[in-house]
ZANUSE-129244 format. One line per 8 residues: for each residue x, y, z of C-alpha. Coordinates in pm, whole numbers, plus 32768, in hexadecimal, padded with zeros to 4 digits. Layout:
BEGIN
X:Y:Z; ...
END
This chain:
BEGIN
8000:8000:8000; 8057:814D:7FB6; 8079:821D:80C7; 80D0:836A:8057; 8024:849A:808D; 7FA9:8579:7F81; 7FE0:86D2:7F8F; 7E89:87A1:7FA4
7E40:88E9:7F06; 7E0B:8A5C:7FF2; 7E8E:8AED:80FF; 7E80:8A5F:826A; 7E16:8B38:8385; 7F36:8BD3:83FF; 7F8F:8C39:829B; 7E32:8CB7:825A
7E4F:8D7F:83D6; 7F9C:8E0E:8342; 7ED4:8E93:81F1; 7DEE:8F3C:8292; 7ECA:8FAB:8371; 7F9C:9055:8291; 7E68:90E0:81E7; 7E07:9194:830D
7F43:9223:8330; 7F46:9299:81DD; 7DF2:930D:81E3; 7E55:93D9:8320; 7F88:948F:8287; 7ED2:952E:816F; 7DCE:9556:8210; 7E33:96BF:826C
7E99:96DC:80F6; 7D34:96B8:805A; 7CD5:9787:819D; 7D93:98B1:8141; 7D28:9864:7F91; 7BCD:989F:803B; 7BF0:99EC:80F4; 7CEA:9A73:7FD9
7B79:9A82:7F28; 7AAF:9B49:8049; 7C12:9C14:80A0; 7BF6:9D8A:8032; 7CB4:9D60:7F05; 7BD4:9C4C:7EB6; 7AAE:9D1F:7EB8; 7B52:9E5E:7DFD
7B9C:9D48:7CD2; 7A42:9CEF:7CE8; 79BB:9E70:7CE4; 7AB6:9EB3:7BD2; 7A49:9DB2:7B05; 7900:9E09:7B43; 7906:9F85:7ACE; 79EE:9F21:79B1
78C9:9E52:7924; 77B9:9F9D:798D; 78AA:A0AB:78AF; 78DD:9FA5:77B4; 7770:9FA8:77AD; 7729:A0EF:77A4; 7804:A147:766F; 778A:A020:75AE
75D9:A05D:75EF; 7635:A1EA:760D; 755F:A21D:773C; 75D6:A249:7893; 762C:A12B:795D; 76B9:A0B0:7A95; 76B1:9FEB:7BE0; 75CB:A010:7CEC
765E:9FD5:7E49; 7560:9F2B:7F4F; 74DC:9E50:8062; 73EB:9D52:7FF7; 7291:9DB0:80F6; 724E:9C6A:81C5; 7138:9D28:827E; 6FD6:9C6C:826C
6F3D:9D63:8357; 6EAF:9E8E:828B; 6EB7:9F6F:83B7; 702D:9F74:83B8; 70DF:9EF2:8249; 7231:9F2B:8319; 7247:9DFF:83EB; 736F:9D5F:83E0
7426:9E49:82F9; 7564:9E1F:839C; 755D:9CCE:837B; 74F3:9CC3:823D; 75F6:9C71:8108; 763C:9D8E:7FFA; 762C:9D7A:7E9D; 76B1:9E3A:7D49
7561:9E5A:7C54; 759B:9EE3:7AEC; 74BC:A001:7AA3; 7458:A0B0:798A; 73D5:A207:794B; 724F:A1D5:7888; 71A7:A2D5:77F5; 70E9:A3D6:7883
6FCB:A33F:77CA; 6FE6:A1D8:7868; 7025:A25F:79AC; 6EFD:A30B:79F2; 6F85:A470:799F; 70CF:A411:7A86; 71EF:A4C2:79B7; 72DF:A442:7AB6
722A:A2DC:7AD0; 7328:A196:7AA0; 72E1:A015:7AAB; 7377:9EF3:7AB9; 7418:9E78:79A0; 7328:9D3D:7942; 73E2:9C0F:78FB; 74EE:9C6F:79FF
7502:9BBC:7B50; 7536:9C6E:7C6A; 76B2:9C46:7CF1; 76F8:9BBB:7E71; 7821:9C6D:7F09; 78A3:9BA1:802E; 7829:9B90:817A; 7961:9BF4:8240
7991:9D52:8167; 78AE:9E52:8111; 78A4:9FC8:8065; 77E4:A0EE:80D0; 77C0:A258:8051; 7899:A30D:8147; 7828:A45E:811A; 76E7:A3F3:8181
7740:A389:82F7; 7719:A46E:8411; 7779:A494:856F; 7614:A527:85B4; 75AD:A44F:8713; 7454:A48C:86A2; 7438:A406:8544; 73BE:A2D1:8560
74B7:A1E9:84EF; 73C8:A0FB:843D; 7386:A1DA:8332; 74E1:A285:8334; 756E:A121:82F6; 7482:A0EB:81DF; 74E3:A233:8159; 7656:A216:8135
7666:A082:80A2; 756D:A0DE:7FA2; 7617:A1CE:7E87; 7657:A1C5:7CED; 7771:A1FB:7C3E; 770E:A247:7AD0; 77DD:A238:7962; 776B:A356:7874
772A:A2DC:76F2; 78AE:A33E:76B8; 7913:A26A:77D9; 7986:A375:78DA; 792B:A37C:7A41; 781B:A45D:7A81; 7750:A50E:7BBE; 75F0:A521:7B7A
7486:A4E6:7C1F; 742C:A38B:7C3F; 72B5:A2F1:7CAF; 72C0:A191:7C7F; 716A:A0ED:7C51; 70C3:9F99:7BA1; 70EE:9F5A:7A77; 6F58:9FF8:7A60
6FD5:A143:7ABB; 6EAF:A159:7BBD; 6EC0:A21F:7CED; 6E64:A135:7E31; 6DF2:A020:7D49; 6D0F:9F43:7E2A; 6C77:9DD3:7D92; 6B66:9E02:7E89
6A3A:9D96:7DE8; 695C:9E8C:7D1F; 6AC3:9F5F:7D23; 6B10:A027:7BD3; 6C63:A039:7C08; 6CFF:9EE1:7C20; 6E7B:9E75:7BCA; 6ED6:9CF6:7BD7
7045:9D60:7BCB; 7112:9C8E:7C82; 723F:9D78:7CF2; 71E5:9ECF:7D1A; 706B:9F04:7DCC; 6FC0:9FBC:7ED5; 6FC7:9F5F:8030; 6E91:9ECC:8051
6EB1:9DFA:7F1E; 6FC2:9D74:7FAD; 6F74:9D26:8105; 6DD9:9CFF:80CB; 6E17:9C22:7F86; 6F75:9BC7:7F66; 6F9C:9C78:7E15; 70E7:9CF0:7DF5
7241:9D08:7E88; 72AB:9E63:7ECA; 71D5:9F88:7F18; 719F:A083:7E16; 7200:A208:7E28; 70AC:A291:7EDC; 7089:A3D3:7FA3; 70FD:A3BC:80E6
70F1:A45D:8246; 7202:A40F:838A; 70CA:A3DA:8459; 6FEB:A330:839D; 6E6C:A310:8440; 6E1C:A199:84C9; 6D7E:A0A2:8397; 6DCA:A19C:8293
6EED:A0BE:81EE; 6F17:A177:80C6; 6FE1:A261:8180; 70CE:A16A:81B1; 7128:A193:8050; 7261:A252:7FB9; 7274:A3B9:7F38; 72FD:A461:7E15
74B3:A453:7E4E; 75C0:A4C6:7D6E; 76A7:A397:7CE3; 77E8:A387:7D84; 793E:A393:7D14; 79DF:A28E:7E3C; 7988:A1B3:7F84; 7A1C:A13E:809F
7A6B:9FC9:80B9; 7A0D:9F55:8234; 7A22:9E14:8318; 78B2:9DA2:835D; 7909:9CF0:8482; 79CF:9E2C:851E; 78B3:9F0A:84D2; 77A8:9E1A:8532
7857:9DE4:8683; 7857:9F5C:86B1; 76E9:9FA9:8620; 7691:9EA6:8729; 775B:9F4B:8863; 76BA:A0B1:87AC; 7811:A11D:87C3; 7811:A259:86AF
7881:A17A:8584; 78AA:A28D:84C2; 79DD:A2E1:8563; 7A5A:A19A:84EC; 7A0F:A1E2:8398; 7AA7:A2F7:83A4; 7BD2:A2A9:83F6; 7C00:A1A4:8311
7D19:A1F7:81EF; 7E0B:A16C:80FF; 7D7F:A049:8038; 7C24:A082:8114; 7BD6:A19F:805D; 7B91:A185:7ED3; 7B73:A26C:7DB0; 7AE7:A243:7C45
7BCE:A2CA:7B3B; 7AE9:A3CD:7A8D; 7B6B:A364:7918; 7BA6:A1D5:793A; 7AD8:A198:7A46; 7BC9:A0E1:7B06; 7BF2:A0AE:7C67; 7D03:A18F:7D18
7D66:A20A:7E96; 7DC8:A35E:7F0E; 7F07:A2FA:7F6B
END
């Protein structure tokens, strides 16, 4: 009789312990590695690529359709109470929308009225960075913060037909042009546009993403949402790049954030190059 033994195919346990073992390891070195890939794409120079690209693609654009065009800073509304379309605004994420300036004629007389660009989805910036409108924070104690917040994170920048940055009026509105557009039934004035839309469209019927440019008021009476919408701004020629958890942590403590703002400088604060529409700092 034969009494060999035959060699059998795999791995035994020990060697199968050691492969995973070693797997681990591996897995735990570069770990950090794809860690640090990660943030490098929510890191401040992350999201000034991801604005430039952006307002590249608004001037380029603008020169080709020959209408004004640009990007539309803002926080998405998450409110579903239509007593108060604010709630949770800090929390909230913040997104670049392409607008377009329409026609007086198909914005209900609005000479100043832009939409979104249809087609175009709006862009996500990341949740560890943000941009607001510095020139429209305050150290006023008694503006309420809610609304001064909503203020300053929702601004345009806009490309001329020839491609040059430009300062101008802005009202954005639905793509209806309507002014406090409501799909209330027996309504005459109702938009199904599912970005821009009045406060109660989006909080009553969940229509819509941002809320339009309405008339406003600081103090606006209780259940009258629509003055929770935006007013009529000037486009802006720069921003300030922030840390949302640094300002969230002092919002929260109502420590005067806009002395952190403020302060911020070098690669914080960002300018738009009036010919090429690049992205440049003061220093």
């Amino acid at each position: 009789m034969d009494f060999r033994t035959h060699k059998k195919d795999g791995l035994t346990l020990v060697e199968m312990t050691l492969v995973i073992a070693t797997i681990a390891l591996l897995v735990g070195f570069g770990l950090p590695a794809v860690k640090a890939l990660v943030h490098s794409f929510e890191s401040t120079s992350g999201t000034r690529s991801m604005i430039g690209a952006a307002l590249s693609a608004a001037r380029a654009m603008a020169v080709k359709n020959q209408r004004y065009t640009g990007v539309r800073f803002q926080k998405l509304c998450r409110s579903r109470d239509p007593s108060d379309p604010l709630i949770g605004l800090l929390d909230a994420p913040q997104y670049m929308i392409f607008i377009v300036h329409e026609e007086p004629k198909d914005m209900g007389g609005l000479a100043i009225g832009f939409r979104a660009v249809e087609g175009l989805e709006p862009v996500k910036l990341s949740e560890s960075i943000g941009v607001l409108d510095i020139s429209q924070i305050s150290s006023d104690s008694d503006i309420d913060e809610d609304h001064e917040l909503n203020d300053a994170s929702a601004f345009s920048i806009i490309f001329s037909p020839s491609g040059k940055l430009v300062v101008r009026d802005v009202r954005v509105r639905n793509r209806d042009g309507y002014v406090l557009p409501s799909n209330e039934s027996g309504s005459s004035k109702v938009s199904l546009d599912q970005i821009f839309n009045s406060a109660s469209n989006i909080t009553e019927y969940g229509r819509g993403m941002f809320l339009q440019d309405d008339y406003s008021t600081r103090n606006p009476s209780p259940g009258n949402a629509s003055n929770y919408g935006l007013g009529k701004e000037m486009s802006r020629t720069g921003f300030v790049i922030y840390n949302r958890l640094r300002f969230a942590e002092l919002f929260g403590r109502k420590v005067v954030w806009s002395d952190y703002l403020t302060g911020l400088s070098g690669d914080d604060v960002v300018y738009v190059s009036p010919h090429t529409g690049t992205l440049v700092s003061p220093r």
